[in-house]
C-alpha positions in Angstrom: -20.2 -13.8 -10.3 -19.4 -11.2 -8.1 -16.1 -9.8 -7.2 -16.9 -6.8 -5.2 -16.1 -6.3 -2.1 -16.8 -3.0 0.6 -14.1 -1.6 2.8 -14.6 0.6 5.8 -17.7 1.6 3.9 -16.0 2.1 0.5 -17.1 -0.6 -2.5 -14.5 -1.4 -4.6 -15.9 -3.2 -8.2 -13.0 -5.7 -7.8 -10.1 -6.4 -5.5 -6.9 -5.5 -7.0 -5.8 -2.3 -6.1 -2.6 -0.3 -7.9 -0.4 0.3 -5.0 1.0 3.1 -4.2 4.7 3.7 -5.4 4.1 2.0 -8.1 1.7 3.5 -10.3 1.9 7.0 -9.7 -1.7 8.7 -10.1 -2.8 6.8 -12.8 -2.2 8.7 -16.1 1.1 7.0 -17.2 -0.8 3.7 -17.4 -3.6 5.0 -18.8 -1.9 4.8 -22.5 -1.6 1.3 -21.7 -4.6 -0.2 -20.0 -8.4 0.4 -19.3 -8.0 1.8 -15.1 -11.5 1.4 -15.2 -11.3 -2.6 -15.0 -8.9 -1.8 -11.3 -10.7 -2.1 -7.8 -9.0 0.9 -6.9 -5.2 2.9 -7.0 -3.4 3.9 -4.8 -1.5 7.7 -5.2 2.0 8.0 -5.1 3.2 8.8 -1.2 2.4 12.0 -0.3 3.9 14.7 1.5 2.8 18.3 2.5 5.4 19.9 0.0 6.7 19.0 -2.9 9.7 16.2 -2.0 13.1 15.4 -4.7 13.5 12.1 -2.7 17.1 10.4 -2.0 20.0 11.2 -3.5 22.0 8.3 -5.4 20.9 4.9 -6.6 17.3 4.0 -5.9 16.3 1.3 -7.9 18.5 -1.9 -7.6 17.6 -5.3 -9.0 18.1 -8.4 -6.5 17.6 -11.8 -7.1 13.4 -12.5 -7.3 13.1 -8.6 -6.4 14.0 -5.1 -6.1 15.0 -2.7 -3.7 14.0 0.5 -4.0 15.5 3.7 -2.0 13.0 6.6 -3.5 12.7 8.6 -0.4 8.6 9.7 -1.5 9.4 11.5 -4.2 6.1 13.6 -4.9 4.7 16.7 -5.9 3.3 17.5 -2.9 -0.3 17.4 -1.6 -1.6 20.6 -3.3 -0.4 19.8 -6.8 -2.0 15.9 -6.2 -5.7 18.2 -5.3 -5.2 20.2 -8.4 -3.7 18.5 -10.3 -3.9 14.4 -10.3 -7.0 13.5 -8.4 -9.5 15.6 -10.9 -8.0 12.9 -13.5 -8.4 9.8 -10.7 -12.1 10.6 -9.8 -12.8 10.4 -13.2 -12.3 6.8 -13.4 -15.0 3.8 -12.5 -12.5 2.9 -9.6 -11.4 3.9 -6.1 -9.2 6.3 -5.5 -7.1 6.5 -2.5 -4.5 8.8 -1.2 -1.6 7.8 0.0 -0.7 10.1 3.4 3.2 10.2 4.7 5.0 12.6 6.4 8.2 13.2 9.1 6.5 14.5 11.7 3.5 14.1 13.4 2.5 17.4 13.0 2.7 17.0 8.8 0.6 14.1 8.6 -2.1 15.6 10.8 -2.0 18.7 8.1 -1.9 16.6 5.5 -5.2 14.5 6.7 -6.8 17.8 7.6 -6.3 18.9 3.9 -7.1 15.8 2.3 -10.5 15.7 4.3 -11.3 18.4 2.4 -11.6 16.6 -0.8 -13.6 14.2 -2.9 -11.0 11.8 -2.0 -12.9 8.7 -1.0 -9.8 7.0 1.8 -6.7 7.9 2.9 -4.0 5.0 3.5 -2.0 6.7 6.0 1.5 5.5 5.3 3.6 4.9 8.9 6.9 3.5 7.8 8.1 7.1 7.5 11.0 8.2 8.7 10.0 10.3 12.3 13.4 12.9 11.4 12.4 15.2 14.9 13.0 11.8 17.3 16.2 10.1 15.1 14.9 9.0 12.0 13.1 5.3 13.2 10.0 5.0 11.3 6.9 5.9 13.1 5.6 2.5 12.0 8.2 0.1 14.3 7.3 2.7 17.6 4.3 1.8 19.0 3.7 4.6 21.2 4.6 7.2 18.1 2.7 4.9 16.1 -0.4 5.0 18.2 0.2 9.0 18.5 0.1 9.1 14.6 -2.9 7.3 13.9 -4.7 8.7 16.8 -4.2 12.2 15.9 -4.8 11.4 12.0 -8.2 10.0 12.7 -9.0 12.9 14.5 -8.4 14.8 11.9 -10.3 13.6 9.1 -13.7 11.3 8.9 -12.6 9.7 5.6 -12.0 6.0 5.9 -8.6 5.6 7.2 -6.6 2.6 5.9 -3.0 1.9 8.1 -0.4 0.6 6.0 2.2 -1.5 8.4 5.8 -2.1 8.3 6.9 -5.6 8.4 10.2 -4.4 10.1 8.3 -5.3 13.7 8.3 -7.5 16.1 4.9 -8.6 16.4 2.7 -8.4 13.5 -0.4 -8.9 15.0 -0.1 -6.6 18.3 0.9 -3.9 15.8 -2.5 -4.8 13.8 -4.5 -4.6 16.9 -2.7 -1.7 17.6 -3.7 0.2 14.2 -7.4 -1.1 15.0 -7.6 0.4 18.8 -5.9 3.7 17.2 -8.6 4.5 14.7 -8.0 2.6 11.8 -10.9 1.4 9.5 -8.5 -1.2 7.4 -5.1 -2.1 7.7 -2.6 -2.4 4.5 0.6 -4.7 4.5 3.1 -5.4 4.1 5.4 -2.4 3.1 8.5 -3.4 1.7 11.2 -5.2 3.9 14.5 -3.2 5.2 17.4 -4.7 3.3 20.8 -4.2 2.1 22.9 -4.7 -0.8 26.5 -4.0 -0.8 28.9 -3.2 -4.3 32.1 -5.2 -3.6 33.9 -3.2 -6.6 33.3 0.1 -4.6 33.6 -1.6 -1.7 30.3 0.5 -0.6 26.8 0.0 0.0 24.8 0.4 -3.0 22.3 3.2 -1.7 23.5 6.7 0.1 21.4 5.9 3.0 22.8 1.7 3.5 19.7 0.2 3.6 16.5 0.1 1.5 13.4 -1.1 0.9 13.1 -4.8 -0.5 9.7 -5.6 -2.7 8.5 -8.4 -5.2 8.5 -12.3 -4.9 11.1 -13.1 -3.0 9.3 -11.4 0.0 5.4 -12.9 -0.7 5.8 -15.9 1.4 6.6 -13.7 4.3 4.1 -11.3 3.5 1.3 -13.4 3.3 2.0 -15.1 6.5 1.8 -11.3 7.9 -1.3 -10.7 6.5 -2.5 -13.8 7.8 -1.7 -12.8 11.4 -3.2 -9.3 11.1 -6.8 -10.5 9.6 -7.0 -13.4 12.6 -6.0 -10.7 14.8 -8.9 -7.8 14.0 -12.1 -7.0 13.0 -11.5 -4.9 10.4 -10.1 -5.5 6.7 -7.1 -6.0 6.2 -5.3 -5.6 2.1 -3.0 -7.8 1.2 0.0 -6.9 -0.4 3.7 -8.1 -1.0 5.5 -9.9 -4.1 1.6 -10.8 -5.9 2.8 -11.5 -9.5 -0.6 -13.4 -10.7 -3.7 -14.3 -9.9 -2.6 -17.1 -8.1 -0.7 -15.2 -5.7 -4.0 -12.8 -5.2 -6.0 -15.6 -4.6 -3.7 -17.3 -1.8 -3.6 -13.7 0.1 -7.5 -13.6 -0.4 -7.9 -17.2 1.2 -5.4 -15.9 3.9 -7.9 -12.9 5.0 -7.3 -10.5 2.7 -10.1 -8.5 1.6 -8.3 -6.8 -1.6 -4.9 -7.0 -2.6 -2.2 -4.5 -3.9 0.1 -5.1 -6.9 3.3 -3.3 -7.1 6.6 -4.7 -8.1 4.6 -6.7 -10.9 3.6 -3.2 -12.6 7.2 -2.9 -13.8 7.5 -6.2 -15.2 4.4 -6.5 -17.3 1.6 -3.4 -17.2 -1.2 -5.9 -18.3 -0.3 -7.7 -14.5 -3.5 -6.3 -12.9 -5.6 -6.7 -15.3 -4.3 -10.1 -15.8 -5.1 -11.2 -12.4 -8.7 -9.4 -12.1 -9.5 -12.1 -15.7 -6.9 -14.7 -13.7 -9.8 -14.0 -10.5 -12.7 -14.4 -12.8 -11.5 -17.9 -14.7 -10.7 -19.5 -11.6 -14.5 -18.9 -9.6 -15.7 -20.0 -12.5 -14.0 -23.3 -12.9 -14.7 -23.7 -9.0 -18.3 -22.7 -9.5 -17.6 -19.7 -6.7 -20.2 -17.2 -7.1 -18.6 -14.5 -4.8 -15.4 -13.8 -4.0 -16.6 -13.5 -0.3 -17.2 -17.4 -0.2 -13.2 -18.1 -0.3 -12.1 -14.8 1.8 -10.3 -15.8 5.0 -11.0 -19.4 4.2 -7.5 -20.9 5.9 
């Protein structure tokens, strides 16, 4: 029975990948479970220097989710290099660093950095805020979002995976946009702008209004996304957006996904992951599938 499966070059034992946000680099959930049984993790967001995040609330339960206003809260790059990754390339799993940044400028510095690592991808995150041109994410412009990913994948020769925002209109032009750009593999969906409002205060819940909505309630949207964006390249695509067992995996799997990511789960139950990589496993067996290829991109 074989689960692997090879992105942009990269072979992953398995495909359930930690995603980023989620997991930080690892070590937390090392105490807990064996990282080596992941396909891969995903770092925490990056930035060039170290970032406190948002001010205020940031985590806020909602019905069949959460929304989350963390404002990429990180270390920085340089402390992730010294720091986290020696840890992460220890383990019998993929490592991949997670690239944002506010301008165009900092995530071409950030790439250029990175590339000079054992760092095996980069997932260049474009649902950052662009603060130099009004604060709308560089992910919902196209032109700034073909500037980004152009100028990024000039910049480094690692695989380059392009997470996407679902706040577009047009999933699949902004697929085939990440794919004409430079991308080696896309990655969505990123969480959902939302809002939540607290009618004692008589105030939104988070400093900044919005925030970003993850977890089930989103995963029938989600997967119809990723099922536009793998029918509308040639390159893979990760699946990602309320996946809670293996079940959900499996349906993102037979939608195109390649690999999935698992994040919201991660605070619920630790074991999730692992769950769905045994979850994987059972159910090939009881359909007599011998590789996970034979049901990938199936419907």
């Amino acid at each position: 029975m074989n689960l692997g499966v090879d992105i942009a070059g990269v072979h992953f034992n398995n495909p359930v990948i930690a995603a980023s946000g989620t997991f930080g680099f690892g070590k937390e959930f090392a105490e807990y479970i064996d990282l080596n049984k992941l396909g891969g993790i995903c770092s925490k967001g990056l930035t060039l220097h170290k970032n406190l995040g948002n001010k205020g609330i940031r985590i806020y339960e909602t019905p069949s989710g959460i929304m989350n206003s963390i404002g990429l809260q990180n270390p920085g790059i340089d402390y992730f290099i010294n720091t986290e990754l020696p840890f992460m390339l220890e383990k019998d799993t993929v490592t991949i660093a997670n690239l944002g940044g506010h301008s165009v400028k900092d995530y071409i510095k950030g790439a250029e950095i990175l590339n000079d690592t054992e760092v095996p991808m980069i997932e260049l995150n474009i649902s950052c805020p662009n603060v130099k041109e009004g604060g709308m994410a560089f992910g919902t412009d196209p032109a700034k979002a073909d500037e980004v990913i152009s100028k990024v994948r000039r910049a480094t020769d690692k695989p380059l995976i392009v997470k996407l925002s679902p706040n577009v209109g047009s999933i699949p032009d902004f697929a085939k946009l990440a794919q004409n750009s430079g991308a080696d593999a896309l990655s969505l969906v990123n969480t959902f702008n939302a809002m939540s409002i607290d009618i004692k205060a008589k105030a939104p819940v988070f400093v900044n209004k919005t925030a970003g909505l993850s977890g089930p309630a989103i995963k029938p949207i989600a997967l119809r996304m990723v099922y536009e964006a793998a029918h509308a390249v040639d390159i893979p695509v990760i699946g990602m957006g309320g996946i809670m067992d293996y079940k959900d995996a499996i349906e993102f799997i037979m939608a195109g996904a390649s690999a999935i990511q698992v994040g919201t789960a991660n605070f619920i139950d630790y074991n999730t992951m692992i769950d769905i990589v045994d979850g994987i496993k059972n159910y090939m067996s009881e359909e007599n599938i011998t590789d996970i290829k034979e049901i990938t991109g199936i419907i």
